[in-house]
TORBATI-251372 format. One line per field, with one value per residue (C-alpha): chain; x, y, z negated. Coordinates in nm, 3 decimals. Each point is the difference from the previous one (the first is absolute). Example, Ala and Ser with C-alpha at 12.3 -4.5 7.8 and 13.67 -1.06 7.14 Angstrom:
REM residues 2
marti = (A A)
x = (1.230 0.137)
y = (-0.450 0.344)
z = (-0.780 0.066)
//
This chain:
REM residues 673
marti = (A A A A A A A A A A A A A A A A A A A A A A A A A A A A A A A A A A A A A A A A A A A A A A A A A A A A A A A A A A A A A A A A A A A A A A A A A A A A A A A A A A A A A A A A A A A A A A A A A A A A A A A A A A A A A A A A A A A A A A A A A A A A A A A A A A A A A A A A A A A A A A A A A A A A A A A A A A A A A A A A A A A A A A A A A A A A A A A A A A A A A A A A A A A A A A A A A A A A A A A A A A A A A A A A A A A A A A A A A A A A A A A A A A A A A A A A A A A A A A A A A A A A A A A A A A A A A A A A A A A A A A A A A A A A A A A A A A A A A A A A A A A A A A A A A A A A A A A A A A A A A A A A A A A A A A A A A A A A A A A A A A A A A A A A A A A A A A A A A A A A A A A A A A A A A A A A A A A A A A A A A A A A A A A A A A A A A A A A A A A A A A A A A A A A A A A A A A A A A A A A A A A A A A A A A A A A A A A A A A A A A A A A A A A A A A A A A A A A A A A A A A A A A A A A A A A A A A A A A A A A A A A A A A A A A A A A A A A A A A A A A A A A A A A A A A A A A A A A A A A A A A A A A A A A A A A A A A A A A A A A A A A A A A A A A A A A A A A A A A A A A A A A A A A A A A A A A A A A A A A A A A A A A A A A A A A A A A A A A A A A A A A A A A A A A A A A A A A A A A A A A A A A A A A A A A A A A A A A A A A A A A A A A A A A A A A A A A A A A A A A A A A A A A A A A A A A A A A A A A A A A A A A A A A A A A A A A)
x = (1.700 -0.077 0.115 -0.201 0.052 -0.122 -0.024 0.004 -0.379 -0.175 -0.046 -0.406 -0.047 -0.219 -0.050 -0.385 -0.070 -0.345 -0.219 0.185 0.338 0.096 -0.121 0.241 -0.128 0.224 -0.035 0.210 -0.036 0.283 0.020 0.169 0.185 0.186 0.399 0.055 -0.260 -0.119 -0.401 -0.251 -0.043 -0.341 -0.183 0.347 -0.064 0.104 -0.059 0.124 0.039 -0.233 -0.155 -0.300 0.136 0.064 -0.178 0.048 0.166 -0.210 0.095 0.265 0.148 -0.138 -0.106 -0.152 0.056 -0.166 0.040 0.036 0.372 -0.043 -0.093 0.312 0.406 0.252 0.161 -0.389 0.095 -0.083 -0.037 -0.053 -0.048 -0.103 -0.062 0.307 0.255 0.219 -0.213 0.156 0.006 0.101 -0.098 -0.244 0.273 0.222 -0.316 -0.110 0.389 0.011 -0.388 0.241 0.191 -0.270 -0.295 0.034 0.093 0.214 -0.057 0.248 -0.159 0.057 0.279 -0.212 0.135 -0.173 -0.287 -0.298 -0.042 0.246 -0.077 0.324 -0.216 0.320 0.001 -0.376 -0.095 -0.350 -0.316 -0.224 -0.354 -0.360 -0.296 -0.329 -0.321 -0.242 -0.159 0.371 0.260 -0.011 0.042 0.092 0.086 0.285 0.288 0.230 0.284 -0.073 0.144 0.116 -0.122 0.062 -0.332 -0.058 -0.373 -0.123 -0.019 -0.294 0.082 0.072 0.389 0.217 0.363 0.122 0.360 0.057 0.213 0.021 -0.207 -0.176 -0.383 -0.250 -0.313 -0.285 -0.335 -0.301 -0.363 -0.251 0.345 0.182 0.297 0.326 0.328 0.283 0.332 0.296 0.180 0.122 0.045 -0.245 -0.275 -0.353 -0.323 -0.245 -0.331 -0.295 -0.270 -0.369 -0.056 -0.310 -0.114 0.037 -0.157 -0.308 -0.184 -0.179 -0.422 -0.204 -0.348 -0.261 -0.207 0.301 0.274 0.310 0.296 0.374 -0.057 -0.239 -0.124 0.037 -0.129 0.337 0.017 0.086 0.248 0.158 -0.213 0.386 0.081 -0.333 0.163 -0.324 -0.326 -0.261 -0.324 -0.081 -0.317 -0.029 -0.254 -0.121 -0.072 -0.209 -0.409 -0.129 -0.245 0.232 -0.074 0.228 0.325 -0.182 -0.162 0.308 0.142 -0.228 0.018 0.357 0.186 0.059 -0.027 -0.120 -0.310 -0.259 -0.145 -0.347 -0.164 -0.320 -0.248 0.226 0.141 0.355 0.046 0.239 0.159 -0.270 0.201 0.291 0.259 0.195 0.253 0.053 0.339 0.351 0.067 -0.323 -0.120 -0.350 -0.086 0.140 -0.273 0.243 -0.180 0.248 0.103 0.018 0.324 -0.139 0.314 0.220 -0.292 -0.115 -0.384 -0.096 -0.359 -0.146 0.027 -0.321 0.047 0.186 -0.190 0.056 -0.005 0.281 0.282 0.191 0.140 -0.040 0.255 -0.007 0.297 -0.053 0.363 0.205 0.274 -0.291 -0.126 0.272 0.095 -0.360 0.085 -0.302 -0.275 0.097 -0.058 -0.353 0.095 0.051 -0.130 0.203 -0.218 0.109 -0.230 -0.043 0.024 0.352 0.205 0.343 0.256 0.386 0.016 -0.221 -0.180 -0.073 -0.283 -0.360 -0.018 -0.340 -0.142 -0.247 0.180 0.340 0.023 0.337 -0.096 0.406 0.181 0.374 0.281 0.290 0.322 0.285 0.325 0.175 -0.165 0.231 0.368 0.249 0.292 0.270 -0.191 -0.046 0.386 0.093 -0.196 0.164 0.333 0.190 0.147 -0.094 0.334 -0.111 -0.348 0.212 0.194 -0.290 -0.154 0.329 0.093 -0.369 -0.048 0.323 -0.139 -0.310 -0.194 0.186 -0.237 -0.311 -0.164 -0.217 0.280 0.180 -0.331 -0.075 0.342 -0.055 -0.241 0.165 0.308 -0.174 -0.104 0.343 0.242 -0.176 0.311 0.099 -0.357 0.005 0.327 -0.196 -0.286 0.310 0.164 -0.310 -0.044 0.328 -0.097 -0.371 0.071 -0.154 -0.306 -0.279 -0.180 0.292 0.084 -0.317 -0.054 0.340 -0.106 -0.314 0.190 0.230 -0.304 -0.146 0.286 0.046 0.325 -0.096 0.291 0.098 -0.339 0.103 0.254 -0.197 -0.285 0.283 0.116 -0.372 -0.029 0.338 -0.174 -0.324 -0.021 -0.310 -0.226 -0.211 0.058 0.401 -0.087 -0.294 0.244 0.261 -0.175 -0.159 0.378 0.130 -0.269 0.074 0.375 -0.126 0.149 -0.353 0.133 0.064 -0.306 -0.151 0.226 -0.102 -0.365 -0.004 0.159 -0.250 -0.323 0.091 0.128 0.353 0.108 0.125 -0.219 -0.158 -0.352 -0.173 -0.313 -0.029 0.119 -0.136 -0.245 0.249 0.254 -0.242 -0.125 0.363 0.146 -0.302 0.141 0.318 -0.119 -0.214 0.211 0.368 -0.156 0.272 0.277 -0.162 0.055 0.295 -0.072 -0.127 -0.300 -0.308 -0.243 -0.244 0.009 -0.064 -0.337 -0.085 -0.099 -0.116 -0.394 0.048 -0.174 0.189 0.348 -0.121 -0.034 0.163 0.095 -0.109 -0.176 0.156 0.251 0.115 0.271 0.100 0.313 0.118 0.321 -0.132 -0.314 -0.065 -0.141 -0.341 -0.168 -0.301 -0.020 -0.342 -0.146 -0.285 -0.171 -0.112 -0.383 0.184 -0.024 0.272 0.163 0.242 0.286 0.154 0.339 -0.061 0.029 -0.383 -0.121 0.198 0.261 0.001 0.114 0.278 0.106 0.010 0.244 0.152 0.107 0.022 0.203 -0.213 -0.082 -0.236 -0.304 -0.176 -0.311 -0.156 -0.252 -0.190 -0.287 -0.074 -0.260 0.164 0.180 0.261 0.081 0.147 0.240 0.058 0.223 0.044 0.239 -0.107 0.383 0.268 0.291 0.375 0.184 0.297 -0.112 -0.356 -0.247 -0.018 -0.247 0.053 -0.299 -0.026 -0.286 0.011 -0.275 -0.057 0.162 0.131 -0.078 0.223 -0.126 0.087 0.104 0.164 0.070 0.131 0.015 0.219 -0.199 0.126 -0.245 0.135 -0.103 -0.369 -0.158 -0.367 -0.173 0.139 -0.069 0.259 -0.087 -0.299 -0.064 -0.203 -0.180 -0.114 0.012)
y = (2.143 -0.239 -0.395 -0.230 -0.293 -0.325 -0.397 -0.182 -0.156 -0.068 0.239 0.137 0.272 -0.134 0.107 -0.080 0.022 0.082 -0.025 0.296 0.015 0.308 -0.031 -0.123 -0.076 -0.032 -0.127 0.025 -0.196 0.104 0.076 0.234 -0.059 0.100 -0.037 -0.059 -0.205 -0.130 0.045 0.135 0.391 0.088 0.249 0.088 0.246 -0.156 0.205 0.166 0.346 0.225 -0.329 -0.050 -0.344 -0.179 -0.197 -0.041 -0.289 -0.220 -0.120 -0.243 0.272 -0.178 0.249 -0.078 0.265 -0.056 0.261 -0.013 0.016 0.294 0.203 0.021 0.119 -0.178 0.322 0.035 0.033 -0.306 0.089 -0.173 0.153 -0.041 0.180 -0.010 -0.132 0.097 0.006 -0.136 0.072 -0.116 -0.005 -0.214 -0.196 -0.052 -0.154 -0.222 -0.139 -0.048 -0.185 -0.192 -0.157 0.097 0.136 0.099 0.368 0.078 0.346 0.107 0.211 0.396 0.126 0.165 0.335 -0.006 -0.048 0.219 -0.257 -0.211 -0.368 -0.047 -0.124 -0.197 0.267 -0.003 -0.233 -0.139 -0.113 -0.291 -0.059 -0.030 0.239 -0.181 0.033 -0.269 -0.120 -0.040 0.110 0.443 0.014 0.335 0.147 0.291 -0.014 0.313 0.137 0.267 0.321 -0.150 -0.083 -0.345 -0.161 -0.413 -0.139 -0.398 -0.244 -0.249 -0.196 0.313 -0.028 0.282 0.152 0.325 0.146 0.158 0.063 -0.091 0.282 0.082 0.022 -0.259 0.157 -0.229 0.113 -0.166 0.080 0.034 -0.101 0.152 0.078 -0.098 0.044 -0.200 0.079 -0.192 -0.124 -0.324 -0.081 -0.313 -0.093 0.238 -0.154 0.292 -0.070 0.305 0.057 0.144 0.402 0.000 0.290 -0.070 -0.394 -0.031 -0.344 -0.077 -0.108 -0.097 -0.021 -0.183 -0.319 -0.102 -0.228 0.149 -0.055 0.131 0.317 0.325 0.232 0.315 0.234 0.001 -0.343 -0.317 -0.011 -0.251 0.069 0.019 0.282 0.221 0.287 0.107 -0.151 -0.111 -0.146 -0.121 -0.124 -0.153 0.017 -0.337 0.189 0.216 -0.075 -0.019 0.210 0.335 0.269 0.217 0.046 0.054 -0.349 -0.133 0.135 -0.026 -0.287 -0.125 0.158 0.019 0.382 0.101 0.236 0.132 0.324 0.059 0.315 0.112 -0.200 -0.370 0.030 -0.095 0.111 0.221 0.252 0.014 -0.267 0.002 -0.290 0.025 -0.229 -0.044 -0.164 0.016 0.372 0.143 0.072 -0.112 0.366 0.085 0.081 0.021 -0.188 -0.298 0.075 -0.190 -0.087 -0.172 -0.106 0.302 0.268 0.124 0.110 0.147 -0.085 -0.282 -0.134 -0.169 0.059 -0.323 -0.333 -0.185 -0.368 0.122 0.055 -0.274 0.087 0.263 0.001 0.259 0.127 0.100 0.036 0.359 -0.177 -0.075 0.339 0.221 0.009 0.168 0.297 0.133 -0.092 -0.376 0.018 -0.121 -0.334 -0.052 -0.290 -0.103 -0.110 -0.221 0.005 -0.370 0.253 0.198 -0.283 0.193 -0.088 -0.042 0.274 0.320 0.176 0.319 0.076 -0.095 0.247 0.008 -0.108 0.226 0.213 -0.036 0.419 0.161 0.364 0.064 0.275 -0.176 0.154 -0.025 -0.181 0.268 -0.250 0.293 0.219 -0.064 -0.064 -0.140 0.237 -0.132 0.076 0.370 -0.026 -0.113 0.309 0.242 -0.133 0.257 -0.306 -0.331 -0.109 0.113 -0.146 -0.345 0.035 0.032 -0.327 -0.156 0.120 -0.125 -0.304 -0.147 0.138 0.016 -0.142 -0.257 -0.249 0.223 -0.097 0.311 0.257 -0.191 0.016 0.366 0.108 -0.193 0.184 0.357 -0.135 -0.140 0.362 0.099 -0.289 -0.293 -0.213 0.080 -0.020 -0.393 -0.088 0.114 -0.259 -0.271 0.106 -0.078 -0.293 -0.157 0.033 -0.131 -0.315 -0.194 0.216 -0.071 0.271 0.268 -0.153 0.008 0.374 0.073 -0.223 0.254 0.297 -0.102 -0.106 0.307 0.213 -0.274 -0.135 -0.405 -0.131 0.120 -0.124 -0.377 -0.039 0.104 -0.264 -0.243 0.006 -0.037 -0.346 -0.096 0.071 -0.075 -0.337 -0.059 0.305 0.027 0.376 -0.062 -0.153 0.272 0.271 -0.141 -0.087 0.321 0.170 -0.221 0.163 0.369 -0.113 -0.117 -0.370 -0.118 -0.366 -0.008 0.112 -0.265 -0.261 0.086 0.033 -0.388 -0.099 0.179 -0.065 -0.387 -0.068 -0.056 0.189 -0.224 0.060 0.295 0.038 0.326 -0.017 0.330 0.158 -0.213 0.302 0.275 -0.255 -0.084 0.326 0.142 -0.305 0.056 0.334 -0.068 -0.212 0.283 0.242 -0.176 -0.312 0.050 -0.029 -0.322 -0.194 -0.239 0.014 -0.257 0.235 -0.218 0.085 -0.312 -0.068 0.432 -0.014 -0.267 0.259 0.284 -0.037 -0.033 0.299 0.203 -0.142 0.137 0.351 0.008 0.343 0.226 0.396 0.018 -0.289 0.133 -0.204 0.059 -0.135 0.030 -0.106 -0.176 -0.236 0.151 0.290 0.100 0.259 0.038 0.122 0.188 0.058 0.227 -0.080 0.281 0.003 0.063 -0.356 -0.174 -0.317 -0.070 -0.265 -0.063 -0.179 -0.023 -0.255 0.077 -0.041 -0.291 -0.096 -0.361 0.190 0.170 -0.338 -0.141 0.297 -0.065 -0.342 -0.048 0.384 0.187 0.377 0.142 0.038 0.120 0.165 0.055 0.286 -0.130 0.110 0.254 0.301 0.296 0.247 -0.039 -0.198 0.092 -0.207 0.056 -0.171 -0.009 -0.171 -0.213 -0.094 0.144 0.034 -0.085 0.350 -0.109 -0.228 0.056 -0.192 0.136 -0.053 0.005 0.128 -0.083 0.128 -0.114 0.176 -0.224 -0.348 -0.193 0.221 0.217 0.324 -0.104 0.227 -0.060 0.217 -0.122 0.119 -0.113 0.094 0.009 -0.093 0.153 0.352 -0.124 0.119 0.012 -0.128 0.228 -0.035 -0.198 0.048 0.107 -0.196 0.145 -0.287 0.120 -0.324)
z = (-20.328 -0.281 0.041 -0.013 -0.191 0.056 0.040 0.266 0.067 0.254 0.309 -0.049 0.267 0.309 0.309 0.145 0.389 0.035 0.314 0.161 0.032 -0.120 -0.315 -0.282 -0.355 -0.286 -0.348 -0.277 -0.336 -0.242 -0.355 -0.251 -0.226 -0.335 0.083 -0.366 -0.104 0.348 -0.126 0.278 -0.041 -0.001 0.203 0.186 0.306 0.305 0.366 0.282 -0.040 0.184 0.177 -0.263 0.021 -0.340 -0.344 -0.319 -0.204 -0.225 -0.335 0.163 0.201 0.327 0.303 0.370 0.232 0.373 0.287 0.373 0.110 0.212 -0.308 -0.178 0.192 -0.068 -0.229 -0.191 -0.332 -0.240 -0.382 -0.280 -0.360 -0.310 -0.380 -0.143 0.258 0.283 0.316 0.313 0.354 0.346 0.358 0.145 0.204 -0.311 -0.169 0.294 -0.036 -0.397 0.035 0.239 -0.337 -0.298 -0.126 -0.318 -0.043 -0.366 -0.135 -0.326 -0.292 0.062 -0.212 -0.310 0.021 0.334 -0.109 -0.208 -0.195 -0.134 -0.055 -0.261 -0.293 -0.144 -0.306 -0.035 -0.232 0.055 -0.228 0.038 -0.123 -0.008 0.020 -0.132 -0.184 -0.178 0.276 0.178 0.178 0.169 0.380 0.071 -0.332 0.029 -0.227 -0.035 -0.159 -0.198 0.077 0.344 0.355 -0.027 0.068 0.028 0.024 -0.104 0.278 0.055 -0.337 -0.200 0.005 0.100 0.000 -0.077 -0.073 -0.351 -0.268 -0.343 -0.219 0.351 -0.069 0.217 0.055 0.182 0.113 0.139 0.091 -0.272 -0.255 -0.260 0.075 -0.151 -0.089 -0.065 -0.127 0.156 -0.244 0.163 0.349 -0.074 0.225 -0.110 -0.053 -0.047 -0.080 0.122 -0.209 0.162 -0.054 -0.199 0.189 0.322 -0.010 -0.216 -0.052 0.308 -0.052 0.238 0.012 0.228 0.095 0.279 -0.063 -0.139 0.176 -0.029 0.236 -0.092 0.253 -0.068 0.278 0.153 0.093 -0.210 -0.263 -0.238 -0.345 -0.148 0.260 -0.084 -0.243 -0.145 -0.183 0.244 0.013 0.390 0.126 0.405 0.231 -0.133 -0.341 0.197 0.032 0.362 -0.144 -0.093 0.206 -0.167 -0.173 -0.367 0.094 0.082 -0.273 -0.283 -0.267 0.165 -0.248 -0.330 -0.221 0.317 -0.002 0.286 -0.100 0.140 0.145 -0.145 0.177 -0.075 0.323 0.063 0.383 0.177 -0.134 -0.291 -0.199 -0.168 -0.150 -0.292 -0.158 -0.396 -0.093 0.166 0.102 -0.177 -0.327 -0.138 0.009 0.308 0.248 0.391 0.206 0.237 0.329 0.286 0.249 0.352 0.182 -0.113 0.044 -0.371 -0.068 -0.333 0.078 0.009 0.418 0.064 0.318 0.012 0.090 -0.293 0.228 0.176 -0.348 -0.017 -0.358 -0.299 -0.221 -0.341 -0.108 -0.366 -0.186 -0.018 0.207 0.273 0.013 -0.055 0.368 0.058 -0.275 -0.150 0.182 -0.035 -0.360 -0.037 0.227 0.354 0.238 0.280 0.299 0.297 0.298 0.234 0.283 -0.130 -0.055 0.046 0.259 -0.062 0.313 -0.138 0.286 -0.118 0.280 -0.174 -0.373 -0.007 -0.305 -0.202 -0.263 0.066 0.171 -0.091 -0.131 -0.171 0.026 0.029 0.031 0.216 -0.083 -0.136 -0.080 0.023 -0.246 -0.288 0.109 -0.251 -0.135 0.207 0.331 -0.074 -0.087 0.338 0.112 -0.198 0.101 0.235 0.255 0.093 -0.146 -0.361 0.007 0.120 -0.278 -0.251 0.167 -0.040 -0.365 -0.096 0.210 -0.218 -0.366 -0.132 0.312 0.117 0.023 0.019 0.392 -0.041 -0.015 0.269 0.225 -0.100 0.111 0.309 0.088 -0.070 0.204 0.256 0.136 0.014 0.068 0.040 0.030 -0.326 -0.157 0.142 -0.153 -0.302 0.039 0.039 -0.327 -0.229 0.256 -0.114 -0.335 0.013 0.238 -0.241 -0.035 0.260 -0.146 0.063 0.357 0.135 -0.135 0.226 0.281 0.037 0.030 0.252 0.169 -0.011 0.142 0.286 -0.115 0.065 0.009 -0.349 -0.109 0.170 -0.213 -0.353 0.133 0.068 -0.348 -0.127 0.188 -0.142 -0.396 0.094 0.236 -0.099 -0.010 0.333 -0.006 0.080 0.327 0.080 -0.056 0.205 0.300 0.037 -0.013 0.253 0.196 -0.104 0.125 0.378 -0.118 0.124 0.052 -0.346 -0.097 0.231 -0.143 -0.411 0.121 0.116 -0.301 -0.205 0.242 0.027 -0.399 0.070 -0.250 -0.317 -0.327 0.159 0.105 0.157 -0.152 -0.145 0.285 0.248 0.173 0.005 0.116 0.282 0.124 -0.026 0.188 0.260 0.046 0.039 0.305 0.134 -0.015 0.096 0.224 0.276 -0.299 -0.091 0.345 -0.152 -0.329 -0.276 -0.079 -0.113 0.230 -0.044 -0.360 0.017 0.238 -0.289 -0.268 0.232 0.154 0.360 0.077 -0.260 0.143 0.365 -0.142 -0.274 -0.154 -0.283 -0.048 -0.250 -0.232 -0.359 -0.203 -0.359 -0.100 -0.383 -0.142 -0.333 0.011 -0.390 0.111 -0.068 0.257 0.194 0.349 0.074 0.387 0.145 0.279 0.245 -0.168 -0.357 -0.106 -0.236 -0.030 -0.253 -0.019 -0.327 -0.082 -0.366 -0.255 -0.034 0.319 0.130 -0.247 0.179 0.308 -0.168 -0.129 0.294 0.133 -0.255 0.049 0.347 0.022 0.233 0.010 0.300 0.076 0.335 0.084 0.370 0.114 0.343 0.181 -0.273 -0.005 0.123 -0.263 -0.275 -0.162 -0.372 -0.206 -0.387 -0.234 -0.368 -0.221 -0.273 -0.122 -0.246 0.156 -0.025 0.030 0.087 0.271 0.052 0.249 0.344 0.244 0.438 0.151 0.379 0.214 0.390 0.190 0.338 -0.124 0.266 0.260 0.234 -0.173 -0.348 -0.282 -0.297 -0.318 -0.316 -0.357 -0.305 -0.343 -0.363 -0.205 -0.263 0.137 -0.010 -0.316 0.170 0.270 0.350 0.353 0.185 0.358 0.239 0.297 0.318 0.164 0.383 0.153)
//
């Protein structure tokens, strides 16, 4: 058994009488600490094993754990741990004797050969500097080491840290920058100053009889005019006469080189007109007429089906970079339209696709990933014993792709079917070697995920809060693995310090929905777990409708997780009457939400199917990005058919994206409810 060290305080356990007698409650305030430096170790696990009795430590190390007496023997086990120290344990009586003289617990730093990754960064010498553009300082920028894993990424004033060498290479990267490269030839501090790609972020015009202001909207919701990566012209509903009774009326005379062509008899009504844009994209003598995007669903005809009084903004987007995304048939213009009635909702529910136009007639095909395998695969094949196809892994894994995460995921997944003990130890070599690559980590996180090895998995998403303090996603991602380990009083304890804001410099607000419906089922589902817990109940009920909190659940609740907030995809669904709706996480379509992932360090993104018609449901997906080879992006797909519910289902998916060279169908859904 471990000793524990400590200093004599103050005795803090107490023991409450209630009404009836034989009922004992006990509380214990204590605190962990570091034995060397005596500083509060945050988010420390303290509990009773096999009790679902225990909390996490804040960012002093403080805990409260209250329980009734008769719920714990005097030779429970008591266990504290935490990432990257010695854990400790005793019996319940020898704590209730050292709370006697103390409580403050002491835990000593793990030896680092006992560890995967070793925190020994006294030979690593380390960088300091600043990431910022004219307007000022980068949050969020990602600086690199060329030809490494070593990853570091700009903090709320643009500073960062990285460790390098002299004549390493700094490369930094930013949304809608150019990127940049800087030779280390001193260990000096790095100022690096990002200049705007041309390309991506064209002037931004706007045109109208309303009062500008600092914020454009664009058909998918507001944006800073800075974060709007194309040319734009935008008109409101107050540009709009109360006399329009259709989208040419709306349209016409709002915008400049913009031209109505007329049927034979002068009119200009349904489908009998046609709208072309001169300038940007187009060519004087280019006759393709502008299409039209109405909250993700694209018409190539005009849509006078719409009532013009209810748009509440058209915005053109006329520049190569704007229309691009659309291929050919955005190259005579496109108008994004936002409806009044189709304001979009942070939650998507994907149960009302019935605008006109938008039917899905594709023929898509299925996802292969493994249609073309790489050479070393087919070599572990053709070996004659498991023993030679380990050595090839091993003779390769220390030459040429050393620090490669694809071949070390690719041969995890040969090995896995074969010895899967061996294939994880894989996964923790290239771990080891990327621990200061979010990126790589989360790609290795998902895989353990997906072959059920959680507790492996904890550890990865315990080094990602360690790197990343401040990126929502590392508290997401670790809450949700205390769950997939059965530590649901952990759980409970993370989810009130992310539900009530006691977390230090760290706000949920990108992830407050999933966060909510996924701490809602956590209560659902593990309620009799929960009884002497810290699990935040009220300030829960708070964000959920009172009649949605009575029955809460879902048909059907689909998550995308991806391991680097760069990526550009779009993620296509099909209702059962062959309707589409499209979401988009491009640069394009929502660059200011891509910034804000970027900054704040958050990756997910949930959809719900409820009270649908009855069918399938169809789910495509088609890469937009080029890829890293060595350590491309990777993206979880999790589908839970009855969410919440004693019934439920769940199947998940990890995707290269790398292997996507067209659009494919990802899944199929059959909705009976």
């Amino acid at each position: 058994m471990k000793k524990l060290f400590a200093l004599l305080t103050f005795f803090t356990i107490q023991f409450l009488c209630s009404q009836q007698n034989d009922f004992v409650e006990i509380n214990i305030n204590a605190q962990v600490l570091d034995y060397e430096t005596q500083t509060g170790i945050q988010f420390s696990e303290v509990k009773f094993l096999n009790k679902n009795i225990g909390a996490l430590t804040d960012d002093e190390g403080k805990f409260s754990l209250n329980y009734l007496q008769r719920s714990i023997e005097n030779n429970d086990i008591f266990i504290i741990s935490a990432h990257g120290y010695d854990t400790i344990k005793t019996s319940a009586n020898n704590l209730y004797k050292f709370l006697n003289n103390t409580n403050k617990f002491f835990l000593k730093k793990a030896n680092s050969s006992s560890l995967w990754f070793n925190e020994d960064d006294t030979k690593d010498n380390y960088i300091f500097g600043k990431v910022f553009s004219v307007k000022g300082p980068i949050q969020g920028a990602s600086i690199k080491i060329k030809n490494s894993l070593i990853e570091a990424k700009s903090d709320f004033e643009g500073f960062f840290r990285i460790k390098a060498n002299l004549d390493d290479v700094i490369v930094v990267n930013y949304l809608g920058m150019i990127e940049k490269q800087l030779l280390v030839e001193s260990l000096d501090d790095k100022y690096i100053l990002l200049k705007t790609d041309a390309q991506i972020l064209d002037q931004v015009t706007i045109t109208g009889t309303t009062e500008l202001s600092d914020e454009v909207d664009t058909g998918y919701g507001k944006k800073k005019k800075k974060s709007v990566g194309f040319s734009t012209s935008t008109i409101t509903s107050e540009d709009i006469s109360p006399g329009a009774v259709s989208i040419v009326d709306a349209i016409r005379g709002k915008f400049t080189n913009v031209q109505v062509a007329y049927n034979q008899d002068g009119a200009a009504t349904g489908n009998q007109a046609q709208i072309y844009v001169r300038g940007g994209s187009l060519s004087i003598n280019n006759s393709a007429a502008a299409i039209f995007d109405i909250e993700g669903l694209i018409y190539n005809e005009v849509p006078n089906f719409i009532d013009p009084q209810q748009i509440e903004s058209i915005t053109l987007l006329r520049s190569l970079a704007a229309t691009n995304r659309y291929g050919s048939q955005g190259r005579g213009g496109v108008f994004l339209i936002k409806m009044k009635s189709l304001s979009r909702k942070a939650q998507r529910l994907l149960n009302n696709l019935k605008v006109k136009g938008n039917d899905y007639n594709q023929q898509t095909p299925s996802i292969a990933l493994d249609s073309i395998m790489p050479y070393y695969i087919n070599d572990y094949k053709a070996a004659e014993s498991f023993d030679e196809a380990k050595n090839q892994f091993l003779s390769l894994s220390s030459g040429v792709y050393e620090l490669s995460v694809l071949f070390h995921i690719e041969s995890f997944n040969y090995f896995k079917k074969i010895d899967k003990e061996f294939a994880v130890t894989i996964l923790k070599s290239i771990a080891k070697k990327a621990k200061d690559n979010p990126k790589a980590l989360k790609t290795i996180a998902y895989h353990l995920e997906k072959i059920g090895d959680f507790q492996t998995a904890k550890i990865i998403y315990q080094r990602l809060l360690s790197i990343r303090p401040l990126d929502e996603q590392s508290y997401r991602d670790l809450v949700l693995i205390y769950k997939e380990n059965h530590d649901y009083e952990l759980a409970a304890s993370l989810y009130d310090l992310m539900l009530n804001n006691k977390l230090k410099n760290v706000n949920m607000l990108g992830l407050q929905e999933t966060v909510v419906n996924e701490a809602a089922h956590l209560y659902w589902t593990k309620f009799d777990k929960l009884s002497q817990t810290a699990f935040p109940l009220k300030t829960l009920k708070t964000y959920v409708p009172k009649n949605d909190w009575r029955n809460f659940g879902f048909d059907y609740r689909i998550i995308f997780d991806w391991n680097d907030p760069a990526v550009e995809f779009n993620v296509q669904f099909v209702d059962p009457k062959n309707k589409y709706y499209n979401w988009s996480h491009t640069i394009l379509d929502d660059k200011e939400l891509l910034e804000d992932e970027l900054n704040y360090g958050y990756n997910t993104e949930e959809f719900i199917i409820e009270k649908s018609d009855r069918g399938k449901w169809i789910i495509n997906i088609e890469n937009y990005s080029i890829q890293d080879e060595s350590n491309p992006t990777f993206i979880k797909y999790t589908v839970f058919k009855n969410y919440g519910r004693p019934n439920e289902i769940r199947k998940t998916e990890v995707i290269n994206l790398n292997k996507l060279k067209q659009k494919v169908n990802l899944d199929i859904l059959r909705y009976y409810n």
